[in-house]
Every structure is written in C-alpha cells, then in structure tokens.
FIZA-688645 format. One record per residue: residue in three letters; x, y, z of N, C-alpha, C, O in turn. Coordinates in steps of 0.001 Angstrom, whole numbers, plus 500000, padded with zeros to 6 digits. Last residue first. Example, Ala and Ser with C-alpha at 12.3 -4.5 7.8 and 13.67 -1.06 7.14 Angstrom:
! residues 2
   type      n_u      n_v      n_w     ca_u     ca_v     ca_w      c_u      c_v      c_w      o_u      o_v      o_w
    SER   512850   497750   507080   513670   498940   507140   512900   500030   507870   513409   501138   508039
    ALA   513190   494310   507800   512300   495500   507800   513200   496700   507800   514236   496681   508465
***
This chain:
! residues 148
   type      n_u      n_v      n_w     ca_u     ca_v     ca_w      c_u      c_v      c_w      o_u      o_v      o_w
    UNK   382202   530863   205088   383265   530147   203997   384441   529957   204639   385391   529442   204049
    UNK   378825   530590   206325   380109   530898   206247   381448   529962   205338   381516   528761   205080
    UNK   375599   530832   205327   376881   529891   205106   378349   530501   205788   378808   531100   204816
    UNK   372795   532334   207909   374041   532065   206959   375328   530939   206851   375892   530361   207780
    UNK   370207   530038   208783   370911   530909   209073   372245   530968   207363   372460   530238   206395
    UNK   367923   528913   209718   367783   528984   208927   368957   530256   208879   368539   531412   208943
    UNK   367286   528349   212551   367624   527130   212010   368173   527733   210360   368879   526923   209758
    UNK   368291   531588   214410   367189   530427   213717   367888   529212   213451   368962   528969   214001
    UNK   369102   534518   214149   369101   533531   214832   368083   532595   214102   367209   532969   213320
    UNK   371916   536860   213589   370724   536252   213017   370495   534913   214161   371391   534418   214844
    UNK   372730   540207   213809   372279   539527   214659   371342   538151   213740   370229   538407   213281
    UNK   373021   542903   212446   374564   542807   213117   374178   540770   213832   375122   540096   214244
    UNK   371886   545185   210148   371327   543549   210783   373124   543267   211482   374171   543487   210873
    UNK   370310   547750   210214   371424   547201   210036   371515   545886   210679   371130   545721   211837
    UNK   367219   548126   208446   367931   547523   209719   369020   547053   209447   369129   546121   208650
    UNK   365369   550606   208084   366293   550364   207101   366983   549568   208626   367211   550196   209660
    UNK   361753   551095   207013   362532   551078   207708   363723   550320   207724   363487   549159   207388
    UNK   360802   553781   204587   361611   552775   204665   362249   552500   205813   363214   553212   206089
    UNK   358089   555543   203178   359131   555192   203859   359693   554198   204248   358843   553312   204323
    UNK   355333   556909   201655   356035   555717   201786   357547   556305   202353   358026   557372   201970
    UNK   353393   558716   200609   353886   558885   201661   354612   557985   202467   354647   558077   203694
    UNK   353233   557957   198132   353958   559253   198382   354693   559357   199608   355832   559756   199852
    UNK   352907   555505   196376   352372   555871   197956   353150   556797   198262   354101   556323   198883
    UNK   352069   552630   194088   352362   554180   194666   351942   554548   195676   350847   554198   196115
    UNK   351922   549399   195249   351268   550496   194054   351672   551943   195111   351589   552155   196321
    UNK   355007   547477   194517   353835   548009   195664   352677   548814   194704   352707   548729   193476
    UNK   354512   544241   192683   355224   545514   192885   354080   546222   194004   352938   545872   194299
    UNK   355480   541381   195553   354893   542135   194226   354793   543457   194315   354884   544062   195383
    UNK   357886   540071   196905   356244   540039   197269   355099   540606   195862   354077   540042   195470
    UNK   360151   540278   195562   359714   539359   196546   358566   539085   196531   358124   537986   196194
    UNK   360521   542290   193799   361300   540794   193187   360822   539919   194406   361102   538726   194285
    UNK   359239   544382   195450   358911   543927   194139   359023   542471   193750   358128   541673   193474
    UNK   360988   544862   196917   359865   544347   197773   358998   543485   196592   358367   542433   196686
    UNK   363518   545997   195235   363655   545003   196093   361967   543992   196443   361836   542782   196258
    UNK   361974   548154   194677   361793   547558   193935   362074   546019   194245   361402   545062   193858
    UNK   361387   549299   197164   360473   549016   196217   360502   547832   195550   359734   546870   195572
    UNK   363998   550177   198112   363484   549127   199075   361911   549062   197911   361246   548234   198533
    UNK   364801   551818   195839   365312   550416   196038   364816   549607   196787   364930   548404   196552
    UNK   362695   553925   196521   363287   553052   195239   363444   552098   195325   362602   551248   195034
    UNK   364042   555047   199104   362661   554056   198939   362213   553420   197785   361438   552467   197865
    UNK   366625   555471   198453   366436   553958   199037   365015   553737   199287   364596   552627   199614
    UNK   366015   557541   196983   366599   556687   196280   366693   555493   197242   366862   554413   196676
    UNK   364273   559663   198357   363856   559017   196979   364738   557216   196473   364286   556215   195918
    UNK   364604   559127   202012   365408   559376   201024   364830   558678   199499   364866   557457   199343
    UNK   363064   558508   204007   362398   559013   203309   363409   559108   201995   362844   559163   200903
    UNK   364134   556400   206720   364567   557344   205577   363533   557219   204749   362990   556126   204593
    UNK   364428   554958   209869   363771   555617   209357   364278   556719   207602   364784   557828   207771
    UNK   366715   552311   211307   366589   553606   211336   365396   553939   209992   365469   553135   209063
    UNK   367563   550379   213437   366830   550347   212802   367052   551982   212530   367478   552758   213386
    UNK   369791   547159   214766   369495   548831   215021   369013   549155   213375   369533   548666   212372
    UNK   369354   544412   214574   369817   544718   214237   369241   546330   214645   368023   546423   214793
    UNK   368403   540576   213653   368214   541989   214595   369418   542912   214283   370428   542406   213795
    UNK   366085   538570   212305   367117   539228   212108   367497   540211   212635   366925   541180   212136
    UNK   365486   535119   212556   365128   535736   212615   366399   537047   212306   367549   536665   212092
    UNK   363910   532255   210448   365287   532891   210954   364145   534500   211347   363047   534898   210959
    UNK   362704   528235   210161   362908   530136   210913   363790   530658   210864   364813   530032   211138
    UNK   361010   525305   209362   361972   526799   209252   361507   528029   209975   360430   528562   210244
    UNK   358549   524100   210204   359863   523899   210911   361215   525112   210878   361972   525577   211730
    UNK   356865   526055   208411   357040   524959   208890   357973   525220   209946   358166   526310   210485
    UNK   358764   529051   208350   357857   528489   207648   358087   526761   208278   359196   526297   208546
    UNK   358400   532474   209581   358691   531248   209881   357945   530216   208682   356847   530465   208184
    UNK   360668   535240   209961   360073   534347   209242   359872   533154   209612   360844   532508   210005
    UNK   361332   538473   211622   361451   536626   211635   360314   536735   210633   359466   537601   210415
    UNK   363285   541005   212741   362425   540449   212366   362779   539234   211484   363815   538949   210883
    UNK   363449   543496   215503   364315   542220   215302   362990   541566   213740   361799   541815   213930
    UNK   365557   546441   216961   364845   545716   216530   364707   544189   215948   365764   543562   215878
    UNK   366969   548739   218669   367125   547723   217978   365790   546883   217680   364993   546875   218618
    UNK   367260   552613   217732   366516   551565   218286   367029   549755   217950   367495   549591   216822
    UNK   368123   554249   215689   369361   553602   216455   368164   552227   217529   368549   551103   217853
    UNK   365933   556830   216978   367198   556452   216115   367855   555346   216986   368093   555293   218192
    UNK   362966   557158   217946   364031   556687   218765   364998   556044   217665   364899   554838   217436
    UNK   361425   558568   216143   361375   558639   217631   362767   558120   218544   363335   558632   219510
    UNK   361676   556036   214349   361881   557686   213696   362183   558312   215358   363371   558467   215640
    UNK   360310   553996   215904   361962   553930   215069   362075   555569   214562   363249   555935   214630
    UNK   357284   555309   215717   357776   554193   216790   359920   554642   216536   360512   555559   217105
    UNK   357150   555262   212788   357100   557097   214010   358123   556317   215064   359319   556553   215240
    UNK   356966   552940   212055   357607   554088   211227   357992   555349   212239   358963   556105   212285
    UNK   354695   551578   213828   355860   551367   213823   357130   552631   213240   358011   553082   213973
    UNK   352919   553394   212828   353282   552997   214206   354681   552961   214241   355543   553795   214519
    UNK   352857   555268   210124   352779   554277   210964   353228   553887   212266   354295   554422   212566
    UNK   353161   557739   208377   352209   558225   209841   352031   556042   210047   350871   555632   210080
    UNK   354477   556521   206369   355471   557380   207173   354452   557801   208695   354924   558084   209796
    UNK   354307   553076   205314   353802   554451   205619   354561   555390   206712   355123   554970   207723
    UNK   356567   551278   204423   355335   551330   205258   354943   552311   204962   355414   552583   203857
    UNK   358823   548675   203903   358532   549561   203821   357271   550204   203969   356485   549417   203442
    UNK   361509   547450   205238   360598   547310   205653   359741   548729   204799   360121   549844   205157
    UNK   364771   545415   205107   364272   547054   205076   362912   546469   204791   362809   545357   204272
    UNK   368329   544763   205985   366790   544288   205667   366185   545761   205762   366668   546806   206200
    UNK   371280   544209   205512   370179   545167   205767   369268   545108   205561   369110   545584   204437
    UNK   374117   543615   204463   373868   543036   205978   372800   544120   206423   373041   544864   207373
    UNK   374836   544222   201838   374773   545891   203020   374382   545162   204668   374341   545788   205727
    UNK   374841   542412   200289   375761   542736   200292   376441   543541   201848   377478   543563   202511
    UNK   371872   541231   200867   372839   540551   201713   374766   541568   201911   375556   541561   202855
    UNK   369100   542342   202299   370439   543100   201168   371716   542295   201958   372292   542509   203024
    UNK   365813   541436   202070   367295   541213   202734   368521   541596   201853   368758   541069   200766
    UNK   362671   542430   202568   363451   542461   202360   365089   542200   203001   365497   542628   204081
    UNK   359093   541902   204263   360922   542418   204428   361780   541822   203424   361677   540598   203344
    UNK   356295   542958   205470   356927   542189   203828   358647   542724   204267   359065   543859   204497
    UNK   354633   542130   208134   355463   543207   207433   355962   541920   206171   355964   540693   206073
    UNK   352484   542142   211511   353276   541485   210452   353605   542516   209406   353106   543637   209505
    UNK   354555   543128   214275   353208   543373   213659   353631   542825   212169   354753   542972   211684
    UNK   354572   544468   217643   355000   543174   217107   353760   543424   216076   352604   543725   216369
    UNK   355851   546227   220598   355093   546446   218939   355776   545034   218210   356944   544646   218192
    UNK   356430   545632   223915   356877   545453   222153   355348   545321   221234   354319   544646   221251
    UNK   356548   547559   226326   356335   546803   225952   356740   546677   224003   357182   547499   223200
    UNK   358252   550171   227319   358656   548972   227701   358349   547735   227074   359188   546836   227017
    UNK   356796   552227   226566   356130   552013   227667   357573   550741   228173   357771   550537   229370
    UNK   357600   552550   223818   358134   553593   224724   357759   553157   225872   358471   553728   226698
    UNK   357990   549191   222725   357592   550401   222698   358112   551310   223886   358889   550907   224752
    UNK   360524   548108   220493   360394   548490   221537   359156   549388   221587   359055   550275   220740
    UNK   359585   545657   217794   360217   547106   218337   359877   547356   219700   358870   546784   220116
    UNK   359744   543459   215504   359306   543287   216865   359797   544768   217197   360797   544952   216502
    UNK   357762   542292   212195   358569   543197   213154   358342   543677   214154   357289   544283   214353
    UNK   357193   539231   210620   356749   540162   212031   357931   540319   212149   358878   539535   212215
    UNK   356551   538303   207157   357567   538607   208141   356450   539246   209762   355261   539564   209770
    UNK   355429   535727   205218   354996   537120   205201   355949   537224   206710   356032   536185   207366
    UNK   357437   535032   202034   356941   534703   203565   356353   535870   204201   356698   536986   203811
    UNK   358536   533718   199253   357435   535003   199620   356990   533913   201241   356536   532788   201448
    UNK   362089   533640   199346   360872   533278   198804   359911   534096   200174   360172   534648   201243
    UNK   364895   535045   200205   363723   535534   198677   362624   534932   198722   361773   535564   198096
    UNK   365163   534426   202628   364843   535259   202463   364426   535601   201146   363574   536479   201007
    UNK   365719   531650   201206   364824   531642   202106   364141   533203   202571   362943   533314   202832
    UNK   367940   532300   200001   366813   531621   199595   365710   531425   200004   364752   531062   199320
    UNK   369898   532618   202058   369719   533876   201225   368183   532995   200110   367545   533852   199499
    UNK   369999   530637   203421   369488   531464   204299   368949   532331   203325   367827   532821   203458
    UNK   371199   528301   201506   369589   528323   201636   368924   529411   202174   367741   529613   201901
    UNK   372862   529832   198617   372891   529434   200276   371601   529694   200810   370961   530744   200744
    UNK   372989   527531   195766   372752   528749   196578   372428   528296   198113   372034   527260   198650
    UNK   374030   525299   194194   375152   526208   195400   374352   527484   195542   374981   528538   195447
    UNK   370864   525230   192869   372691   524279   193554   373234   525701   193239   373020   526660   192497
    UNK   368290   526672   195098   369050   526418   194028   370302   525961   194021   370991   526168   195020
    UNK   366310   524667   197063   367631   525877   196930   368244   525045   195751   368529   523883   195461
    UNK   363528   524513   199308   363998   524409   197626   365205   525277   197531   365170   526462   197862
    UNK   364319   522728   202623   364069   524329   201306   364199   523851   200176   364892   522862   199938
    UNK   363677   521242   204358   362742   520603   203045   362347   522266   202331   361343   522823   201887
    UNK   367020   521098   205672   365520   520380   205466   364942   520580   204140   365448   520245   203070
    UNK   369197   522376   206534   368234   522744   204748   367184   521622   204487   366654   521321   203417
    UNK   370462   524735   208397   369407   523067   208246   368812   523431   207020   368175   524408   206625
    UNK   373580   525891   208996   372334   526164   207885   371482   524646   207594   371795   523742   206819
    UNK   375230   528111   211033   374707   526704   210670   373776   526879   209806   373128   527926   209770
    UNK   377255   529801   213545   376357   529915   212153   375892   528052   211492   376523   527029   211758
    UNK   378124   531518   215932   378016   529595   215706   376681   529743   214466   375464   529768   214649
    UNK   378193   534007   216163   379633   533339   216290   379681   531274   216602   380424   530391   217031
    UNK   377260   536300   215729   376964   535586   214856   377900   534186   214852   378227   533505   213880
    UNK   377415   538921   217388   376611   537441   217330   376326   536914   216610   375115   536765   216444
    UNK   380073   540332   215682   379555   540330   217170   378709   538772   217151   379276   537699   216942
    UNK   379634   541604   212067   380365   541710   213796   379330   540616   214922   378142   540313   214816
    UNK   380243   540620   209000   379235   540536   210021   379940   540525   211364   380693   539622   211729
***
C-alpha cells in the first residue's frame, strides 16, 4: 500500500471478529450497504448508495452496476478519476479512495459477482453489467488496516 496510509490503527469496539482476523478485512465482509462519492463534470459530487466489495490481495474494491449508469458513464468518461467509498455502522467507519476505472471484461465481472455474492447475495443476471474497479491507494476511518 503507497502514499496515505502512513498512521494505520484498528478500534475494534463492538466488531464481531473472528480470532486473529483483522477487523478492517471483517468489516468489509459483513453486509453494509456502501456510498460512492465521484466527481461530477460540473465540479460537484455524485454520491449514491452501492454494494462494494474489497480484494484485499489487489488493494481493490469494485462496484458493480449497470453499464448506462451514472455513475458507470460518470468513471468510463473520465479514466483514472479518483473516487472514494464508505461504510458506516454505528460508531464504525472506513472509508476507501483510490482512482477508479470501468471494465466490461467477462472475467472480472465474474469475479466482482461472485465476490458481491459471498457479501450481499447472488446478483440475478444482467448482460449489461459492469464493474467499477478502484485501485484503493487511501483508507480513512476508525476502522482501518492491521499493519505487521
């Protein structure tokens, strides 16, 4: 993980975490419903709730939607955009930023499926499904990663 991430901490208040799992990555599995924040072209921000996913290996959350969505066109329009998205529960929060990009590719809308699956429940078919894919470089909250 590069750049802002350079005072990490993890409040484990009143998470359920499994022994020795790290509460941030626990917190991203249990079912929260997310808001993704984006730039709009005017200046102002698209803010809208979303089911997200977290790939801890790839440091990549992913979002999956419809390809004629706001948001979806919004990030397709502008590669590389940054973006940011949060959970909050009670007292808990994290949020996750990171430059965003758009793929139709069969095999990561697969995975961002099935991923969305083991979280929220399976999607039901949608042809016209796409994936917004955030390289996450950025976390902020109470609810953050372990470092070793």
């Amino acid at each position: 993980m590069s750049g802002g991430m350079s005072k990490v901490f993890c409040w484990k208040g009143d998470v359920s975490v499994e022994q020795g799992e790290d509460p941030f990555l626990g917190f991203w599995r249990e079912y929260h419903l997310c808001t993704l924040a984006s730039p709009r072209p005017g200046g102002g921000i698209h803010q809208v709730p979303v089911g997200v996913t977290y790939d801890p290996e790839r440091f990549l959350a992913r979002v999956i939607t419809f390809a004629s969505s706001y948001k979806a066109r919004n990030v397709r329009e502008h590669p590389g955009v940054r973006v940011s998205v949060c959970q909050v529960d009670g007292r808990r929060w994290s949020t996750l930023e990171g430059t965003a990009t758009v793929t139709d590719e069969p095999e990561a809308v697969a995975e961002a499926e099935r991923r969305y699956g083991e979280r929220y429940r399976v999607p039901r078919p949608n042809p016209e499904r796409v994936v917004i894919e955030i390289a996450v470089d950025r976390v902020l909250g109470n609810v953050r990663p372990e470092r070793e």
